[in-house]
N, C-alpha and C positions, 0 to 999 in steps of 0.2 A: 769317184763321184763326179758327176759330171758338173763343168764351172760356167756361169751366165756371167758375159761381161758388161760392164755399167759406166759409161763415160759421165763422170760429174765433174762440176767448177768448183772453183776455190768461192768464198763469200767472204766478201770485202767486210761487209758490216755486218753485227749482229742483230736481236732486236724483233719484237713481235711486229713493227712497222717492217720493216723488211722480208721477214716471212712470208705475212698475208699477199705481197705483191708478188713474190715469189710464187705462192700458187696460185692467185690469178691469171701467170700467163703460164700456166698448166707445168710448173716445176715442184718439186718435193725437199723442204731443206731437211739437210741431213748431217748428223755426225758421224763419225769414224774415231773409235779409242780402243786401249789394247798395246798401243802400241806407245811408241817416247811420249809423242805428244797427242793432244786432241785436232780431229782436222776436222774444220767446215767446213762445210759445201753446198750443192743444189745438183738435183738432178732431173732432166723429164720426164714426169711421171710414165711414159708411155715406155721406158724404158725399164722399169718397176714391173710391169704387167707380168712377164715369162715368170719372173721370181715371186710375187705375191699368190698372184692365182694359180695356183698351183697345189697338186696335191705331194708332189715330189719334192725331194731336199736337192741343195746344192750347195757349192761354194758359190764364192764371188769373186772375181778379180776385176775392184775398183780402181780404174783410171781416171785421174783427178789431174789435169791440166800435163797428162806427160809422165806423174809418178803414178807406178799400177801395185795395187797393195790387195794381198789375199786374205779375203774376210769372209762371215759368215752375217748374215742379217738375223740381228740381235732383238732387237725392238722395233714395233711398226706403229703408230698412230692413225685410225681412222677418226673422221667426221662422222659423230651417232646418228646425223639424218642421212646425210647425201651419202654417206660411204668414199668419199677422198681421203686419198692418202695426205696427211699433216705432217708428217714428221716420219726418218726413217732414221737408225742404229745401226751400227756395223760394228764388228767387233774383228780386229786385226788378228788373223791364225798365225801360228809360228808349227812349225814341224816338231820342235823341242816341248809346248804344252797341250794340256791335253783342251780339250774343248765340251762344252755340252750343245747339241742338236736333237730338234724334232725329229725323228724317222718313221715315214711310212710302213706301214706293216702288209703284207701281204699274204694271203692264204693261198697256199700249197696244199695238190693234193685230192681225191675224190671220197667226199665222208662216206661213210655206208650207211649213218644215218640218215643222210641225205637222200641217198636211195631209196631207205625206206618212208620217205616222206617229209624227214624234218628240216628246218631250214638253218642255213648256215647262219650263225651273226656275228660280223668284224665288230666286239664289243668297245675295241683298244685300236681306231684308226690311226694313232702316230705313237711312237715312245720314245720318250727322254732317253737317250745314250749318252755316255762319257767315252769320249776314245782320243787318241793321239789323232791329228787329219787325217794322216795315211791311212789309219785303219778306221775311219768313220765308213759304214755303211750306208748304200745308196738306199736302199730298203731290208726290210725284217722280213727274212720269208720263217710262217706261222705253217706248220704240218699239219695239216687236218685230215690225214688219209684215217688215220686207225680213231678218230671219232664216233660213237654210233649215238643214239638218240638220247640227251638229257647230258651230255658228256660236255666237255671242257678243255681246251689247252690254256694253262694259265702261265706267267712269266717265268715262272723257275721252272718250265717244261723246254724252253727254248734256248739252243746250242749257240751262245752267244760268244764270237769267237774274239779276241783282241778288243774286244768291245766290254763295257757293263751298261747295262739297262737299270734307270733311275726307277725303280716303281717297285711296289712292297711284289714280293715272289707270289702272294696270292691271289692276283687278281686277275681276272678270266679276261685272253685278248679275246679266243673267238669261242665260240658255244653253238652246238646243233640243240635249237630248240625246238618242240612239242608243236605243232600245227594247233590249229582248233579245229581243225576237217581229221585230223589224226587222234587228238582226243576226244572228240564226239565219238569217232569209230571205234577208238577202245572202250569210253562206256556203254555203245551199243554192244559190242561183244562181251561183256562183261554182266550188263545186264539180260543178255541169253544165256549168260551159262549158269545165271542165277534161277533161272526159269526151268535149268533142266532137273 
């Protein structure tokens, strides 16, 4: 999995007076825990961006005045008007525990229902996995070749290797669904063959 790295400060003081000036001049405070102790810090938000906006997972290797510590971004806080980042979580990995991560899902594969007109739907864009770091995956690739129309790959369809996926076995990541230019067409031929 590929790791984005994050240069943050130590934070002298705590404190919601402290914070708010902290993101005035466009920084994000933040903890880091997991590990011995709790670490504060601040980071620029501009350095947040690669890792927030994104559709992709990663690790993190946070440097925080000199000590660089492997983490995963645990919790994030937006502002419900503006969309600022408030607050970020980090959570220290160790090679020895296991961890849980969002993972992108990916469809693999040329449906035949597809062909025949239907449309694919990624119904499951991320899923909850448990794995040791080493074996977290970067993405979920989803097989959708032997799909054909009104068909399904749901979670307990999917070869999940050193890994387990957090989510009940029966829920559909992706589905070739029914057009309405495809169901029109079949009731018109339907109602021709009623006519013959």
């Amino acid at each position: 999995m590929n790791t984005i790295e994050i240069i943050g400060y130590q934070r002298a003081k705590l404190g919601k007076q402290v914070a708010k000036q902290l993101r005035t001049e466009a920084n994000v405070p933040g903890v880091l825990y997991g590990g011995n102790e709790q670490v504060h810090f601040y980071t620029p938000m501009a350095l947040l961006k690669d890792l927030v906006y994104t559709s992709q997972a990663h690790f993190v290797l946070l440097n925080i005045e000199g000590t660089a510590y492997r983490c995963i971004l645990q919790d994030i806080q937006f502002h419900p008007v503006s969309e600022i980042i408030l607050h970020v979580d980090f959570l220290q990995i160790f090679d020895d525990k296991k961890i849980k991560m969002d993972i992108p899902t990916v469809l693999v594969g040329d449906s035949p229902g597809v062909v025949k007109g239907g449309r694919l739907v990624n119904k499951m864009r991320k899923l909850l996995v448990s794995a040791y770091p080493k074996y977290m995956p970067d993405q979920i690739k989803v097989d959708v070749s032997t799909l054909d129309l009104g068909q399904m790959v749901q979670v307990q369809d999917i070869q999940a290797e050193h890994y387990t996926i957090l989510a009940p076995a029966s829920i559909p990541v992706a589905v070739v669904a029914m057009t309405r230019a495809l169901r029109i067409a079949g009731e018109a031929e339907e109602t021709k063959a009623d006519k013959k």
